[in-house]
Structure formats: structure tokens, C-alpha cells
N, CA, C and O of each residue as an XYZ file, in Angstrom:
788
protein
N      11.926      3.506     -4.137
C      10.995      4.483     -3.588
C       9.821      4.635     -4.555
O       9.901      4.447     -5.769
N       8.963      4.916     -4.032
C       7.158      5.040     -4.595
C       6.731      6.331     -4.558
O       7.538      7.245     -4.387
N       5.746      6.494     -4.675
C       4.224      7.405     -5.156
C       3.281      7.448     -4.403
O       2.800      8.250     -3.603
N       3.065      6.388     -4.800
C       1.421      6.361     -4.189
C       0.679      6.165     -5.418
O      -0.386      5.674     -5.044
N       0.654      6.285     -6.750
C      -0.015      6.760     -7.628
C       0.049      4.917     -8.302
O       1.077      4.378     -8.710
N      -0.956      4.446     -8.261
C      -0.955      3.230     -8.610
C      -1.405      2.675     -9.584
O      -1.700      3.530    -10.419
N      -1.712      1.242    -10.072
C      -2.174      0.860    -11.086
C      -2.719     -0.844    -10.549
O      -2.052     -1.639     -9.887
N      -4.026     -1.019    -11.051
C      -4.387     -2.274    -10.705
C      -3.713     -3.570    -11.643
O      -3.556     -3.718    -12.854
N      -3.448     -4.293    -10.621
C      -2.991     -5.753    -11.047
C      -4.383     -6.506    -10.743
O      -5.485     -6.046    -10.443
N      -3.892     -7.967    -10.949
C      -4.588     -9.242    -10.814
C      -3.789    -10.415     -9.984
O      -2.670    -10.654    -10.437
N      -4.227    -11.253     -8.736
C      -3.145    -12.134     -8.598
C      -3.626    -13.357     -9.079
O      -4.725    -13.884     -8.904
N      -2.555    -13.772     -9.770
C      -2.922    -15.093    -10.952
C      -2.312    -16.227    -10.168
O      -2.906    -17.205    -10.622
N      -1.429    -16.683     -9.208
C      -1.669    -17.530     -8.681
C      -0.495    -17.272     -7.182
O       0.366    -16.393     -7.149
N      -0.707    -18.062     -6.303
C      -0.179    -18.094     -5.110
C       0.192    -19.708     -4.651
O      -0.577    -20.669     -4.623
N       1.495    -19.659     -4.341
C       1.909    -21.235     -4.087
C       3.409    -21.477     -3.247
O       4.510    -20.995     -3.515
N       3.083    -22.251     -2.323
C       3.694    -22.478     -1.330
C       5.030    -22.502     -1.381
O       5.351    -23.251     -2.303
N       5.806    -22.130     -0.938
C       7.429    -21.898     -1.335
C       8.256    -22.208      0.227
O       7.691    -22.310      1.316
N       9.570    -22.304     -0.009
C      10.042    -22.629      1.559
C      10.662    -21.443      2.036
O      11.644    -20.849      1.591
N       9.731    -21.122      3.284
C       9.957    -20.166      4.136
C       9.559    -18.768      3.850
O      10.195    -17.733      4.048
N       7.961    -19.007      3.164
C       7.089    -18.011      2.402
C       6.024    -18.617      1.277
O       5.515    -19.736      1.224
N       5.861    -17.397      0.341
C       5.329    -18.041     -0.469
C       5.289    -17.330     -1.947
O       5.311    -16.099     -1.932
N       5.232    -17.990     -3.233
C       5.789    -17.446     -4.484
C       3.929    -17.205     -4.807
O       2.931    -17.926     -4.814
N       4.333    -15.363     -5.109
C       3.294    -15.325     -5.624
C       3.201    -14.171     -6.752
O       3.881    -13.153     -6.627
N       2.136    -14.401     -8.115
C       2.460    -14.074     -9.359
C       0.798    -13.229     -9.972
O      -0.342    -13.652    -10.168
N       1.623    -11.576    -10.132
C       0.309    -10.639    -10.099
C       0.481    -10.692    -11.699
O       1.530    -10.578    -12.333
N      -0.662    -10.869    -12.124
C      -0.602    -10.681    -14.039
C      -0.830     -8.886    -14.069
O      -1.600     -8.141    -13.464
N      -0.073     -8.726    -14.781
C       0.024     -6.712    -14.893
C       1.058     -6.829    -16.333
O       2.282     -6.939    -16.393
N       0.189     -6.769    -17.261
C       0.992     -7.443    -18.634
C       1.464     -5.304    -18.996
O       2.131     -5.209    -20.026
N       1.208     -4.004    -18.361
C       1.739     -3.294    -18.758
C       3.460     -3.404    -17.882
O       4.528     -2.868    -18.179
N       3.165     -4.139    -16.983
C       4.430     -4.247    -16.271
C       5.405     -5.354    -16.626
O       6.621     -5.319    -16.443
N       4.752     -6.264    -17.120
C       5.606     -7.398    -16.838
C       6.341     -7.325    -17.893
O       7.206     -8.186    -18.047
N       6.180     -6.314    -18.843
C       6.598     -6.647    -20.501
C       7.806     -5.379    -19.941
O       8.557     -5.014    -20.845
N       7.974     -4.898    -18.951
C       9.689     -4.150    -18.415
C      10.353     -4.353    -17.559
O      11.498     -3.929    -17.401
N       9.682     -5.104    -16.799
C      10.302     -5.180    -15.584
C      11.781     -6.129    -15.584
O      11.803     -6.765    -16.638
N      12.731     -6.354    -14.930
C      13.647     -7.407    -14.954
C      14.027     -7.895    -13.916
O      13.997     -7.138    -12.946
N      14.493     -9.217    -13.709
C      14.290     -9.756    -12.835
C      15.545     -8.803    -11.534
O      16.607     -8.324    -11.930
N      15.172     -8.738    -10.325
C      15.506     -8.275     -9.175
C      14.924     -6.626     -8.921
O      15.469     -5.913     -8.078
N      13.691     -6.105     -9.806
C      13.318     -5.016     -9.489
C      12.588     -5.014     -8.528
O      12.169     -6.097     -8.120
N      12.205     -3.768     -7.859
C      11.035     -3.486     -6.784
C       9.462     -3.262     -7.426
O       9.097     -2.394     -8.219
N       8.914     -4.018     -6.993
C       7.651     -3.359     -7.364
C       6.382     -3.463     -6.030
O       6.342     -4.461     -5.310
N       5.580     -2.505     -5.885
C       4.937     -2.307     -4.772
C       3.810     -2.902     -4.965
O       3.066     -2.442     -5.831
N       3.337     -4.282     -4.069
C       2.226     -4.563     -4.218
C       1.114     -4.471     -3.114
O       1.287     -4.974     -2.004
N      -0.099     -3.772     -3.482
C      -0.736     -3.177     -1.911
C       0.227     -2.047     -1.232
O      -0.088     -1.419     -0.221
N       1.225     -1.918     -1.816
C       2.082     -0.600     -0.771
C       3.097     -1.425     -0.062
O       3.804     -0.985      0.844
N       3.150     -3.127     -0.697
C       4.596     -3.793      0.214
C       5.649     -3.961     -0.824
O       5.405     -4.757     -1.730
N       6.715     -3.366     -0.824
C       7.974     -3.666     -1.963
C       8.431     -5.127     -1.713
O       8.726     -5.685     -0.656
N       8.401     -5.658     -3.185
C       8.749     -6.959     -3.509
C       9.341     -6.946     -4.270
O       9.346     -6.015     -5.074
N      10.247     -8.167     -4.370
C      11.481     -8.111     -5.814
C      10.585     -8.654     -6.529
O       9.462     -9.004     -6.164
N      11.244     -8.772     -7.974
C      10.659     -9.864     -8.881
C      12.070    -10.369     -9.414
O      13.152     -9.927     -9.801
N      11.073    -12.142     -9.092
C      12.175    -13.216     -9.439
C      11.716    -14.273    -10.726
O      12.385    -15.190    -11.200
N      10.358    -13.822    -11.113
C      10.855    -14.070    -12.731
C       9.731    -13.482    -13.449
O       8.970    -12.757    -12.808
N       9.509    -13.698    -14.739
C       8.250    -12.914    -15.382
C       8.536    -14.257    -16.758
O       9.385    -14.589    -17.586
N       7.050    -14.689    -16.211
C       6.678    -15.239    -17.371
C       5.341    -14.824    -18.128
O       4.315    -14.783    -17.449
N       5.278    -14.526    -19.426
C       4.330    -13.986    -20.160
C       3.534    -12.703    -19.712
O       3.862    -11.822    -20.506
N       3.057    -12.436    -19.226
C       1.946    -11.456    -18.504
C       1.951    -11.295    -16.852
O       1.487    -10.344    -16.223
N       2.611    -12.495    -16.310
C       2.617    -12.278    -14.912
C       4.413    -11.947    -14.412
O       5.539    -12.113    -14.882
N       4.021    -11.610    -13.661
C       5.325    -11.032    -12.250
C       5.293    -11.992    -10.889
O       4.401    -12.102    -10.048
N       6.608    -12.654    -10.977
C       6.318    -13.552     -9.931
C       7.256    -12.884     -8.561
O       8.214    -12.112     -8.598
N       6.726    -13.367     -7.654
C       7.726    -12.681     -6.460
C       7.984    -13.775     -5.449
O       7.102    -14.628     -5.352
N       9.351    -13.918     -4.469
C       9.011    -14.564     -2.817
C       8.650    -13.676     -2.043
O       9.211    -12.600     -1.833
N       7.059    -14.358     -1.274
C       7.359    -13.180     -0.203
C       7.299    -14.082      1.185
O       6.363    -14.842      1.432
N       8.343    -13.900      1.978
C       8.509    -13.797      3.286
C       7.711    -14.094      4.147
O       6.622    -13.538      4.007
N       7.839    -14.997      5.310
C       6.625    -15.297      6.187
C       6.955    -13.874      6.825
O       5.835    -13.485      7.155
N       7.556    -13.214      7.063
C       7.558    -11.648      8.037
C       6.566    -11.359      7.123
O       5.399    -11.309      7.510
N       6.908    -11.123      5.743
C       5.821    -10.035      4.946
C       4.092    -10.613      4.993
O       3.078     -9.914      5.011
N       4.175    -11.739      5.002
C       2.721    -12.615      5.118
C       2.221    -12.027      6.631
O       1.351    -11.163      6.742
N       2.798    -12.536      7.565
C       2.500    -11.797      8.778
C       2.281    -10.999      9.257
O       1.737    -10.844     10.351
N       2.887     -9.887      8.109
C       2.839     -8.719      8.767
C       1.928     -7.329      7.936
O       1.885     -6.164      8.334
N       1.237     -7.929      6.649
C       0.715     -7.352      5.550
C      -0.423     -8.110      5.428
O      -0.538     -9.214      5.961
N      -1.567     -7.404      4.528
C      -2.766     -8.320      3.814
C      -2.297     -9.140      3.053
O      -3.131    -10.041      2.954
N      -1.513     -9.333      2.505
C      -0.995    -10.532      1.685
C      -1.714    -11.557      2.453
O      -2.807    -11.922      2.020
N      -1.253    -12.070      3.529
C      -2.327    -13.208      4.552
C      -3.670    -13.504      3.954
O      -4.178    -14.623      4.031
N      -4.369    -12.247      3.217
C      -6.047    -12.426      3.200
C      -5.810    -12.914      1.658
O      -6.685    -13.736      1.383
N      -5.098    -12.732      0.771
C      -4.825    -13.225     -1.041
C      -5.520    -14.298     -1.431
O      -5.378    -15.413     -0.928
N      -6.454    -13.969     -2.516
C      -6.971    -15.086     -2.774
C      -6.332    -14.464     -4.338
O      -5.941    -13.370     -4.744
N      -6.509    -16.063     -5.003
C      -6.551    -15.849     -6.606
C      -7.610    -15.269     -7.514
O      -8.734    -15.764     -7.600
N      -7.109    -13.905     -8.378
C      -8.066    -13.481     -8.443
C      -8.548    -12.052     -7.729
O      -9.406    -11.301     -8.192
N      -7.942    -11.890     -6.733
C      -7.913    -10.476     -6.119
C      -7.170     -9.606     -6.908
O      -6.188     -9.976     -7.552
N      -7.780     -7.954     -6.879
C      -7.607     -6.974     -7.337
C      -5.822     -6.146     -6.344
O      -5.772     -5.888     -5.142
N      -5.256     -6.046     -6.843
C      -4.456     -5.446     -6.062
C      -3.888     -4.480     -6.615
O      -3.972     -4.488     -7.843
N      -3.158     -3.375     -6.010
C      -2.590     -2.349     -6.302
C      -0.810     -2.475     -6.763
O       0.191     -2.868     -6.165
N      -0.973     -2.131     -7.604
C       0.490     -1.924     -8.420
C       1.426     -0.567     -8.349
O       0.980      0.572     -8.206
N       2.586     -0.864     -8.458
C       3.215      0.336     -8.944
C       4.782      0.065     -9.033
O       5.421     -0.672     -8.283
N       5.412      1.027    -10.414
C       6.814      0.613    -10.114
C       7.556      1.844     -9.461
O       7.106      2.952     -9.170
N       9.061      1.226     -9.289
C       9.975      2.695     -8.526
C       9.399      3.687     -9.204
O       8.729      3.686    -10.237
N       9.811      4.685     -8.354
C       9.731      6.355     -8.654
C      11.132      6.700     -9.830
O      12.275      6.665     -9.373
N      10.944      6.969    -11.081
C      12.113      7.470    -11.909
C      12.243      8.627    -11.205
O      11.422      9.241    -10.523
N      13.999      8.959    -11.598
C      14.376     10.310    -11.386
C      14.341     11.238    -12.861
O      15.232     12.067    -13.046
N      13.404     11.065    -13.741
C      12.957     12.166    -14.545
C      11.652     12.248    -14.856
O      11.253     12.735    -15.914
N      10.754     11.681    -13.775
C       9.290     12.057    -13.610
C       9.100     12.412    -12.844
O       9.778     12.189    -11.841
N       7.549     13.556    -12.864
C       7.065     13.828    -11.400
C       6.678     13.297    -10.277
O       6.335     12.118    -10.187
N       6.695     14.121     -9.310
C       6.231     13.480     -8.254
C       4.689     13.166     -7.961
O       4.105     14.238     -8.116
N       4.166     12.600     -7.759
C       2.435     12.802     -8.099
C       2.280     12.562     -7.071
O       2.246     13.767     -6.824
N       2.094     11.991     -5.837
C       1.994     11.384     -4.358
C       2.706     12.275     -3.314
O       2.627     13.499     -3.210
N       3.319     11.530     -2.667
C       4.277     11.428     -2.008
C       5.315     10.414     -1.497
O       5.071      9.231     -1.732
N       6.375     10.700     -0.868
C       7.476      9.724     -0.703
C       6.467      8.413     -0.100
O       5.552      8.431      0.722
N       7.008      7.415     -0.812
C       6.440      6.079     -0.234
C       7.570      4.988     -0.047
O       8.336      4.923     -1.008
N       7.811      4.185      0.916
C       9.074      3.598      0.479
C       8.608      2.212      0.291
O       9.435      1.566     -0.352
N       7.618      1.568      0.614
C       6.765     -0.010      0.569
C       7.031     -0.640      1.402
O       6.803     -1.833      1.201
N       7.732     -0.225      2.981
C       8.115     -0.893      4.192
C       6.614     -0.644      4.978
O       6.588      0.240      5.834
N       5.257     -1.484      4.671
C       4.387     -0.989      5.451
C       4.879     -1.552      6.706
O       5.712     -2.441      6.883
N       3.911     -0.564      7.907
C       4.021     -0.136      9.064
C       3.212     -0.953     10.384
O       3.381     -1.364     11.533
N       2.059     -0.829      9.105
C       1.332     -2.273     10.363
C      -0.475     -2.154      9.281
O      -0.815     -1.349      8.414
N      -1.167     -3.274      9.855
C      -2.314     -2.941      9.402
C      -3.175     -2.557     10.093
O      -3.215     -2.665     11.318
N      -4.287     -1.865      9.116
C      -5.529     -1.303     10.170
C      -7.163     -1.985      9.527
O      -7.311     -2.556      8.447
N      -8.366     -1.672     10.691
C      -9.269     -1.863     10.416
C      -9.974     -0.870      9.554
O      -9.860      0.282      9.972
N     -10.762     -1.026      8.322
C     -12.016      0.019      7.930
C     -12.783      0.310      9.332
O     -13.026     -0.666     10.041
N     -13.122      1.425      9.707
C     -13.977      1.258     10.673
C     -15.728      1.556     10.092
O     -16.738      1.007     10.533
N     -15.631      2.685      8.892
C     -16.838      3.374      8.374
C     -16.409      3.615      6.930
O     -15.285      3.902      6.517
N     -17.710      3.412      6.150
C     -17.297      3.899      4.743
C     -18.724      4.382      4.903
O     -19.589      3.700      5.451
N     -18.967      5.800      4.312
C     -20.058      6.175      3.626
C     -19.819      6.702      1.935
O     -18.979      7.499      1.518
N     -20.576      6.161      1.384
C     -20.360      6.606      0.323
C     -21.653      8.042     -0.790
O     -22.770      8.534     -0.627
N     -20.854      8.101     -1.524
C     -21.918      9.353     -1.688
C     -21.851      9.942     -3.079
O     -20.697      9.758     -3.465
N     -22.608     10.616     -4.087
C     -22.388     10.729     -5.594
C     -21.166     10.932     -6.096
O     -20.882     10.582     -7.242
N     -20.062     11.696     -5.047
C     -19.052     12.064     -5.698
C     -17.710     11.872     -4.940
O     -16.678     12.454     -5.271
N     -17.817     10.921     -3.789
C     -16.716     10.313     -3.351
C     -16.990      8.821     -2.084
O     -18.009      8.771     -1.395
N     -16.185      8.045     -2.031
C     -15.981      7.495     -0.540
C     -15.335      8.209      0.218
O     -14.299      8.815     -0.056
N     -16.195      8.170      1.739
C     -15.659      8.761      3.247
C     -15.173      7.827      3.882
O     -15.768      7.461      4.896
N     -14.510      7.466      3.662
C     -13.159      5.612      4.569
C     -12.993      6.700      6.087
O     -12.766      7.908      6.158
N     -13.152      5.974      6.850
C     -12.824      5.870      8.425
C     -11.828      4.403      9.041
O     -12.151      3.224      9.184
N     -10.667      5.059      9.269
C      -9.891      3.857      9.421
C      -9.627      4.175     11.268
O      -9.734      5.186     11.961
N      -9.243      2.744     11.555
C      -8.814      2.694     12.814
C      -7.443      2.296     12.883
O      -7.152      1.114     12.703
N      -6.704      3.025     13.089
C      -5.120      2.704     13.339
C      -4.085      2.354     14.507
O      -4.293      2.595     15.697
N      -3.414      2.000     14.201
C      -2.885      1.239     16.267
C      -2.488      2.162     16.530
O      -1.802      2.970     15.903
N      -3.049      2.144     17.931
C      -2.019      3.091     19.107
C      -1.122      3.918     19.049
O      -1.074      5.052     19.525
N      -0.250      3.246     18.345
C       1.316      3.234     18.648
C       1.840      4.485     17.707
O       2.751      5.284     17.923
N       1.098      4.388     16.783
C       1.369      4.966     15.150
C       0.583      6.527     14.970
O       0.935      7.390     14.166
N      -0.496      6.622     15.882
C      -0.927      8.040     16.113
C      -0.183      9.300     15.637
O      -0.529     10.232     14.911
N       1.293      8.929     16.487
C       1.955     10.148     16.500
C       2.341     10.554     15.192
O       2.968     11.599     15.015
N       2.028      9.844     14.325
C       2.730     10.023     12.994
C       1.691     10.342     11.775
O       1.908     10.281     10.565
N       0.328     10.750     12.564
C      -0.462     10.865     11.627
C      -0.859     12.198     11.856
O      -1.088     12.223     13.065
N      -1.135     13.645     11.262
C      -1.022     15.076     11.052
C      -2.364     15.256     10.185
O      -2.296     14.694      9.093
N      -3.267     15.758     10.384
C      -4.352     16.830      9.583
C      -3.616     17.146      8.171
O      -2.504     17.645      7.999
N      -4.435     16.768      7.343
C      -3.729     17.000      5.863
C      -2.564     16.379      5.471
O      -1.890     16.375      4.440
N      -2.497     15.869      6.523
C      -0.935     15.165      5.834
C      -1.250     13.859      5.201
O      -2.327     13.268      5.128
N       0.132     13.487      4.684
C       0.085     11.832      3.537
C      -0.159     10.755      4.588
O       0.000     10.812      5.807
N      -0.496      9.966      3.973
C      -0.653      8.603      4.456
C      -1.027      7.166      3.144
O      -1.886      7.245      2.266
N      -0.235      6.144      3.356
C      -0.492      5.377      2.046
C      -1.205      4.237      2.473
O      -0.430      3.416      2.963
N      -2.421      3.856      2.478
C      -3.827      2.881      2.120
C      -3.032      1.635      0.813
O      -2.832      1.923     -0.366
N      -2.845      0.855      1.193
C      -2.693     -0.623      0.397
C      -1.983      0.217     -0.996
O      -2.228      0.130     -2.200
N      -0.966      1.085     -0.186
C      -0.300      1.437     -1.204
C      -0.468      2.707     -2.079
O       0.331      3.160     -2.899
N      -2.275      3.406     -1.545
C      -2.071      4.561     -2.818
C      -2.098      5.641     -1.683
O      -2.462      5.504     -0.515
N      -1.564      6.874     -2.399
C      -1.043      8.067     -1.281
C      -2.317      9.060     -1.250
O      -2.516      9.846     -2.176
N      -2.895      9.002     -0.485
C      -3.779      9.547      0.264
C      -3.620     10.783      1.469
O      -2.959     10.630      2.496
N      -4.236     11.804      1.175
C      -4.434     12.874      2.223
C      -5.551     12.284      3.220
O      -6.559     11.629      2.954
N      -4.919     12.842      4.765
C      -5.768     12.730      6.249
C      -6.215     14.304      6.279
O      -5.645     15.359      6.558
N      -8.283     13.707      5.599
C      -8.911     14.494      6.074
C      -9.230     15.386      7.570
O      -9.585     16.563      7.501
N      -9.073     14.732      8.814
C      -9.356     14.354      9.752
C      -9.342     13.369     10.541
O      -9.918     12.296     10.357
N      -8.215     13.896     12.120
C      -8.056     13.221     12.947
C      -8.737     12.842     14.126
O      -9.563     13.650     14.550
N      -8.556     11.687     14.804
C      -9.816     11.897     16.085
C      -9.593     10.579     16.907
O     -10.281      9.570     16.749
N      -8.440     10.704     17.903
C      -7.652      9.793     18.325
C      -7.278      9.137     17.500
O      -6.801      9.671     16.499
N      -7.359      7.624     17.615
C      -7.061      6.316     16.796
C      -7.827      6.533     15.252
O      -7.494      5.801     14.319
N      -8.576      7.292     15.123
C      -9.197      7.582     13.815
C      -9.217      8.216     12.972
O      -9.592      9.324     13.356
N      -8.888      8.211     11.175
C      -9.004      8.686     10.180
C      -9.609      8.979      9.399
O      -9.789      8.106      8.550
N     -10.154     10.055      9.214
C     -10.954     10.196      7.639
C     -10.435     10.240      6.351
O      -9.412     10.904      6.184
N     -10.949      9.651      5.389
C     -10.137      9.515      4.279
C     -10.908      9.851      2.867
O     -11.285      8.821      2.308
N     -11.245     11.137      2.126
C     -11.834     11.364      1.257
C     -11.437     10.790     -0.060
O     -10.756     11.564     -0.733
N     -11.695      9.600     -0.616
C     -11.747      8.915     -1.771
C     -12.799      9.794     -3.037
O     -13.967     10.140     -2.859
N     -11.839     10.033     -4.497
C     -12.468     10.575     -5.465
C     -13.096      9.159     -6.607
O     -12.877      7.948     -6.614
N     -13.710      9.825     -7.237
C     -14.182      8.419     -8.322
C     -13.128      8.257     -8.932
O     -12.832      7.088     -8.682
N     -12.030      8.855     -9.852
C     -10.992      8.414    -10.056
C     -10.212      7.393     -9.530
O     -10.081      6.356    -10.182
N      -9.511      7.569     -8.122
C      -9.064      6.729     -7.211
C      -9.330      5.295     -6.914
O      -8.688      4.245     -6.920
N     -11.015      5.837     -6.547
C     -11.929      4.432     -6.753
C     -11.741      3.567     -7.999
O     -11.875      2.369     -7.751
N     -11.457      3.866     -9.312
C     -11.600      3.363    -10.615
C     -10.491      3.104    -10.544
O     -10.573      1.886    -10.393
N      -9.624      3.294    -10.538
C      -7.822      2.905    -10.706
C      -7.499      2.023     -9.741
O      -6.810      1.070    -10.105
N      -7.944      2.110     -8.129
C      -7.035      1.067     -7.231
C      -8.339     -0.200     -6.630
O      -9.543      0.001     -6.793
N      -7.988     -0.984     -6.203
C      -8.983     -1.796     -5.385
C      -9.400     -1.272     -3.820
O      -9.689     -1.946     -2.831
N      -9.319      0.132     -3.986
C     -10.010      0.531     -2.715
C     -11.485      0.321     -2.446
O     -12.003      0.052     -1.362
N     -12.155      0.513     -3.787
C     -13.409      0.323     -4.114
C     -14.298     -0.838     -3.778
O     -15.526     -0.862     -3.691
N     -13.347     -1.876     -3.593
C     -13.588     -3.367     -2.717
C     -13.003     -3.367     -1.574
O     -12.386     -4.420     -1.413
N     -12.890     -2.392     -0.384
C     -13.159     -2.230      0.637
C     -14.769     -2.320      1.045
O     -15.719     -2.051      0.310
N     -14.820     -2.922      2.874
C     -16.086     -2.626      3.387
C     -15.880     -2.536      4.689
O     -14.723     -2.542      5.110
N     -16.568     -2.473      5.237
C     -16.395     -2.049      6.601
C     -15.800     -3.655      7.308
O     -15.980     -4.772      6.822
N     -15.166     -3.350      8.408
C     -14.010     -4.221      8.518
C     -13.071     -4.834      7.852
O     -12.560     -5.826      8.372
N     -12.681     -4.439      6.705
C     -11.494     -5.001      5.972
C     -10.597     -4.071      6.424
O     -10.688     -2.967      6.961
N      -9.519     -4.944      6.000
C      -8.013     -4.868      6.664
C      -6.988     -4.269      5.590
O      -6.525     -5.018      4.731
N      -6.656     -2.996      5.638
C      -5.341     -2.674      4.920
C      -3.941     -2.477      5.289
O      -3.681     -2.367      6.487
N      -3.015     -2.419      4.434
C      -1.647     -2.311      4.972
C      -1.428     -0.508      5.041
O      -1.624      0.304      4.136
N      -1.096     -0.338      6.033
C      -1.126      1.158      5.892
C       0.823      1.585      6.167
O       1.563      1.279      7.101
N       1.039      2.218      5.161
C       2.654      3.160      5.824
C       2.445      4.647      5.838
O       1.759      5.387      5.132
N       3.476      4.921      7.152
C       3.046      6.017      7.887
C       4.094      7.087      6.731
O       5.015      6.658      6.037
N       3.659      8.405      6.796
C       4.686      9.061      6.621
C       6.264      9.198      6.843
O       6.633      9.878      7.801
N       7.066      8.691      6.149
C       8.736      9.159      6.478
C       8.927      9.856      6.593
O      10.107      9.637      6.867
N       8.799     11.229      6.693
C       9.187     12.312      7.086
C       9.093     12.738      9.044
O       9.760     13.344      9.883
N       7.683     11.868      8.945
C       7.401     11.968     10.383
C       8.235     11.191     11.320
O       8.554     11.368     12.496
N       8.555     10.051     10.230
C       9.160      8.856     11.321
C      10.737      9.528     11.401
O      11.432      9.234     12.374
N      11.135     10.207     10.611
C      12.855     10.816     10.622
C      12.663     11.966     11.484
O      13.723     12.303     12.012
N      11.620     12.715     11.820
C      11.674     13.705     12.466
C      11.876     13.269     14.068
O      12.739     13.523     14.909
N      10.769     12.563     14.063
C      10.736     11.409     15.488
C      12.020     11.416     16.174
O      12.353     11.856     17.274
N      12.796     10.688     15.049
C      14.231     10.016     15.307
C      15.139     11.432     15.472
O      15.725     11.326     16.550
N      15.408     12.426     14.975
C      15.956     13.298     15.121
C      16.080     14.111     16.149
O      17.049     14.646     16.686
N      14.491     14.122     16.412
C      13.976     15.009     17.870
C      14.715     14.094     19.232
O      15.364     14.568     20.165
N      14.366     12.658     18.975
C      14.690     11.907     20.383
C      16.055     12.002     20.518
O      16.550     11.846     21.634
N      17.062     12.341     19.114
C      18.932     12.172     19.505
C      18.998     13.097     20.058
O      19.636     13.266     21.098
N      18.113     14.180     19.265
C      19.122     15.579     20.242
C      18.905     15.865     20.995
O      19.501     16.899     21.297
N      17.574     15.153     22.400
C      17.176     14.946     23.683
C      18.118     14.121     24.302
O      18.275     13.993     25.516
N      18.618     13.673     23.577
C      19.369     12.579     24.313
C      20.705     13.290     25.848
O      21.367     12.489     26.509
């Protein structure tokens, strides 16, 4: 389980593997703890790590996860978002994240302005129900409050901090993030529909 509260990596290389593909983020504050079979969230998708050599973190990831995440868009050299499990003797800084993203969405609008980005995302259909005024939502992994709803659409108030720490900042209008919905919403969902049953 995650945060939201992230840290930028680097991906140092990407290479074809069977039935996916092995790919290796240099994050030398990470790689110098990690051991091999941990979780670590990249963009907001949990991946094991299956080895660490020197400075980088190597992972398999999955043609589901390629398919179904920005991983697809990876070039070498991209900025990506980091983070490890949530300890149970630190705070919580985010919110619950688990790295099972949900689906991806389009940027629809960014304005930017002296003292923050205004991100406008477009989100599927399907996933609406799970998105609440003020509530969490996790962007390529970092945990973010929903300024404002408006059908299929999100506002998303980005601070300069945020901007400086994750690769949100290399967003533009039409880029593609991995977005996961709130768990709380999705267990409530499930709860409400049994006891209709």
C-alpha cells in the first residue's frame, strides 16, 4: 500500500522480455534498500523488483500492465514517479493508494499561473461514480485532491512543490495518465450493491 507522496526516478533502460517487458528506473535513494521481491510504485502502478544493480531497480512488467498503463508511452530517459510501501510507523501524508491503476485518462486543459497548475482531466464514463468534490484521487501515482467536478471532468489544483518533486510538470494538454480511483469508494460501491441484493 502507498501514499501518493512521491519521489522522481529516471528510466534507464527498457528491453524486451517474454510475455512483457524488463524495465530499470535509476532511483539510487531507492535502489541502495530495496530487496529483491518488493513493491514499488511506478507512475502509481505496483511493480516487484527483480534485481538491483548499482543505482537502478529493475522490474517485469506484464503485457496487461503495458496495456493497460502509460508504461506503453516509456521512453529512456523519462521522468517518472516513484515511491516505496507505506511503513507502519510513518505518517500518512496522502491517502490510501494501492498501485492497481484503474484505467487511463486524457489532460484535457492545463492553465498555468504564478502559483500553481489548473490540470483538467477527462476520465471514462464508467469511473465517474467514484469521483466526489474534494475527495482523493491518484494522477501517475501522486495523491491529489478533486477540486471540481463536471461530468466526465476534473479539476486538479497543482502547487509548485508538487510540480518540483513529480513529473507532472511534463504534462500537456493531451497526455495520458494512469489514474486510480479512490478505495474507499470502490468498497463502498461493493457493499451498497450486496446488501441490495
Amino acid at each position: 500500500m502507498f501514499t501518493g507522496i512521491v519521489q522522481k526516478g529516471k528510466i534507464h533502460a527498457i528491453s524486451p522480455a517474454e510475455d512483457g517487458w524488463e524495465l530499470a528506473i535509476s532511483m539510487p535513494s531507492f535502489a541502495s534498500i530495496v530487496q529483491l521481491g518488493d513493491s514499488v510504485a511506478i507512475d502509481g502502478a505496483c511493480l516487484t523488483v527483480t534485481k538491483v544493480v548499482d543505482d537502478n531497480m529493475y522490474f517485469f512488467v506484464s503485457t496487461e500492465s503495458i496495456a493497460k498503463t502509460i508504461i506503453r508511452n516509456y521512453k529512456v530517459g523519462d521522468a517518472v514517479n516513484t515511491e516505496l510501501p507505506m511503513q507502519p510507523n510513518c505518517y500518512l501524508g496522502g491517502h490510501y493508494v494501492l498501485g492497481h491503476v484503474d484505467a487511463t485518462a486524457k489532460v484535457n486543459k492545463i492553465d498555468i499561473t504564478p502559483t500553481a497548475w489548473f490540470l483538467t482531466i477527462q476520465v471514462p464514463e464508467q469511473f465517474v461514480k467514484y469521483i466526489v468534490y474534494k475527495g482523493s484521487i491518484a494522477i501517475n501515482g501522486v495523491s491529489l485532491t478533486i477540486n471540481e467536478v463536471s461530468d466526465q471532468l476534473i479539476d486538479l489544483c497543482i502547487i509548485p512543490t508538487t510540480l518540483d518533486k513529480t513529473n507532472i510538470n511534463q504534462l500537456a494538454v493531451d497526455s495520458i495518465v494512469n489514474i486510480e480511483f479512490d478505495i474507499l469508494a470502490k468498497y463502498t460501491e461493493q457493499l451498497l450493491l450486496k446488501r441490495n441484493v
